[in-house]
N, C-alpha and C positions, 0 to 999 in steps of 0.2 A: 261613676262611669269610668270605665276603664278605656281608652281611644288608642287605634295606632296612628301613628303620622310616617309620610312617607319622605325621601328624603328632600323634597320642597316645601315640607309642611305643610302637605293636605291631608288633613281624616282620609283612613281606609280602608277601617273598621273599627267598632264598638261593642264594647261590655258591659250590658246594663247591668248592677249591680243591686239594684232594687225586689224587694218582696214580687212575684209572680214571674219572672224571667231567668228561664236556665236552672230551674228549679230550685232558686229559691225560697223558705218559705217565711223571709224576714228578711230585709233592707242588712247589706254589711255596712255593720255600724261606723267606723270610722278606718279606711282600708289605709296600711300606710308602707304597706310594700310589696311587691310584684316581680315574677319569675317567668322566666317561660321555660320549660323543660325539653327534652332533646325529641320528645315525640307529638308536641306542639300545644302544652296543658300548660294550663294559666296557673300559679300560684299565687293566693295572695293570704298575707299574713294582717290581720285589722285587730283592734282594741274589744275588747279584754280579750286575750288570750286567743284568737278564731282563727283559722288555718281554714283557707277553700283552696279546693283542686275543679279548675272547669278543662274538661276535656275534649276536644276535637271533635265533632260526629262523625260516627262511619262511613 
């Protein structure tokens, strides 16, 4: 699970990362780094080798 905090440290918003959400169709296995891009798409780079782009909805 991917969360953001805000700057009091409250969650205020989350990224499930799990098989059936945001289409994925398998649990990211071990995620161990995170981007955000300039037009607001989530990078995240996990083990072995896996590169996800989640993107903003229209």
């Amino acid at each position: 699970m991917a969360v953001e905090f805000d700057e009091d440290g409250q969650a205020i918003s989350a990224l499930a990362l799990w098989r059936g959400f945001h289409g994925l169709k398998n649990n990211v296995p071990q995620a161990e780094g995170i981007a955000i891009g300039p037009e607001g798409q989530i990078f995240i780079v996990s083990e072995p080798n896996l590169f996800y782009v989640f993107s903003p909805p229209d």
